[in-house]
C-alpha positions in Angstrom: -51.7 -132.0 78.3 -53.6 -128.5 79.1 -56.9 -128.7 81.4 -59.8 -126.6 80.8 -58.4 -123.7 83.0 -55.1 -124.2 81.2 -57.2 -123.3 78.2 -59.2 -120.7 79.9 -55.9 -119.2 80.6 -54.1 -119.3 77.2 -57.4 -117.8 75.6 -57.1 -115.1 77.9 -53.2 -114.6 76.6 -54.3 -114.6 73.5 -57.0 -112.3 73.5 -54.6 -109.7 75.4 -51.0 -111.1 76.3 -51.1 -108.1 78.9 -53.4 -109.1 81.4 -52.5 -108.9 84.5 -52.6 -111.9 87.1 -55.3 -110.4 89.1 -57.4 -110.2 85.6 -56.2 -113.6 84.8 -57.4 -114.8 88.5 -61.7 -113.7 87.9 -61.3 -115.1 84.6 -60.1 -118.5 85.7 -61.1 -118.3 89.0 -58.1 -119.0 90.6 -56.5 -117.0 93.3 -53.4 -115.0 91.6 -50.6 -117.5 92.8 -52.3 -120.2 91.8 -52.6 -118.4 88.1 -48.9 -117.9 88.5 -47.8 -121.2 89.2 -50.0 -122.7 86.5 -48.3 -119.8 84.0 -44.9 -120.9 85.1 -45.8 -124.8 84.6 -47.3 -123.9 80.8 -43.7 -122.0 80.4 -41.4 -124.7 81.4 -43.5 -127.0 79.2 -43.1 -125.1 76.6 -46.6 -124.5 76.0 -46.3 -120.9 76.4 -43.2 -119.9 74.7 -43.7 -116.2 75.0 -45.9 -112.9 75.4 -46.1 -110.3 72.5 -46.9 -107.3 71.1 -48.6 -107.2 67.6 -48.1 -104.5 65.5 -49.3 -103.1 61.8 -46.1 -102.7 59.9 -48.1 -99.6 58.0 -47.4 -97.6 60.6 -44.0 -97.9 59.7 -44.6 -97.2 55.8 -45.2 -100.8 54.8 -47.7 -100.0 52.5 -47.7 -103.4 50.7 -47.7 -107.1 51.8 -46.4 -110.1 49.9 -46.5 -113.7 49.6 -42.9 -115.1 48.0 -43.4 -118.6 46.7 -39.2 -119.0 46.7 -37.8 -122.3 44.4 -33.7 -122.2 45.1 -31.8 -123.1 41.9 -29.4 -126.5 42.3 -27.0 -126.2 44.7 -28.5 -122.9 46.0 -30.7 -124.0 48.9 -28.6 -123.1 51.8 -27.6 -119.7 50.1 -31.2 -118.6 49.1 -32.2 -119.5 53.2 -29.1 -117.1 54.3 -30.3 -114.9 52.2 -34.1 -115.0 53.4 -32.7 -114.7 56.8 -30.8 -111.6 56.5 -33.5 -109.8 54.9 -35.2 -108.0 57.3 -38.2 -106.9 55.3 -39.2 -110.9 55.4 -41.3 -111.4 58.3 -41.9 -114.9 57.8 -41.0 -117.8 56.3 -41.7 -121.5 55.7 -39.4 -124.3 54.2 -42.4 -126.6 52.8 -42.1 -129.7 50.3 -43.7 -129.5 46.4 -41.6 -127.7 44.0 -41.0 -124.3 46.3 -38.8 -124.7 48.9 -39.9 -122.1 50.4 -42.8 -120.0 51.3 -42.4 -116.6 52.8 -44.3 -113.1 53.9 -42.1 -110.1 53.0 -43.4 -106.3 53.4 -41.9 -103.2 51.9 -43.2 -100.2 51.5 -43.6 -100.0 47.6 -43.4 -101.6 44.6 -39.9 -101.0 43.7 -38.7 -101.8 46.9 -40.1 -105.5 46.5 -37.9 -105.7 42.9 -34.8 -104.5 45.2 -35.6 -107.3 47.2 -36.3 -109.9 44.8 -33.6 -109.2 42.6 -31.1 -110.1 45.3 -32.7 -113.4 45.2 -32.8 -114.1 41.1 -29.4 -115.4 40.9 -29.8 -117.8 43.4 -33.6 -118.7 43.2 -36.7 -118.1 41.0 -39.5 -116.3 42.8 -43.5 -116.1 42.7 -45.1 -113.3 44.4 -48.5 -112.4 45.1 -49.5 -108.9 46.6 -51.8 -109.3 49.8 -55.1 -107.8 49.2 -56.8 -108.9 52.4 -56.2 -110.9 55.5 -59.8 -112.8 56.2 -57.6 -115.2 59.2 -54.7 -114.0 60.9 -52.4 -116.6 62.2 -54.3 -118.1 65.2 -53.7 -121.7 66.8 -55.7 -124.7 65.8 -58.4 -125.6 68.1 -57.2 -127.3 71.4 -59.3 -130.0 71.9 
């Protein structure tokens, strides 16, 4: 389990993953070591299982974002995840139950790109996809209480 500084702490991380310790010690009021120690604890846990960087893939010409609602043909399951895998432009991906086995975010940087994409998958797997208009909730954790 996480205390309230734990929590204080992993707020602070996720607000801006590049705070320092001495920034992380006034928030918490802890002394630096002590913000250390509890950092390393929350790491060996696995609680903390790293520090990133986010970045907006339209600076890189992704002009276009994608939801992929993937359903494998029989016997094409294990192919169609390879295949997910070594497609870079997929930046996500979930293997849920219901009738798609999997549910995925790709982005490419225009229209024809995503048919390039998709038709690498069509013999293997029929696809669904929805263009991103908006994202009203970025991925965040569930409350941790």
């Amino acid at each position: 389990m996480t205390d309230d500084i734990d929590q204080v702490l992993i707020a602070a991380l996720m607000a801006d993953s590049r705070r320092s310790l001495k920034a992380l010690a006034q928030i918490s009021g802890l002394s630096s070591p002590s913000v250390a120690e509890r950092l390393r604890r929350l790491e060996e846990r696995g609680v903390l299982r790293g520090y990133t960087v986010e970045i907006d893939p339209k600076c890189f010409g992704y002009q276009l974002q994608a939801i992929v609602r993937i359903r494998p043909l029989p016997g094409q399951l294990q192919e169609v995840e390879r295949q997910i895998q070594a497609i870079p432009e997929f930046t996500e991906c979930d293997k849920v139950t219901g009738d798609d086995c999997f549910i995925a975010r790709l982005h490419v940087r225009s229209m024809e790109q995503l048919d390039t994409l998709l038709d690498r998958l069509n013999s293997h797997a029929e696809t669904n996809t929805a263009i991103v208009k908006k994202t009203p909730v970025k991925r965040r954790l569930p409350p941790m209480l």
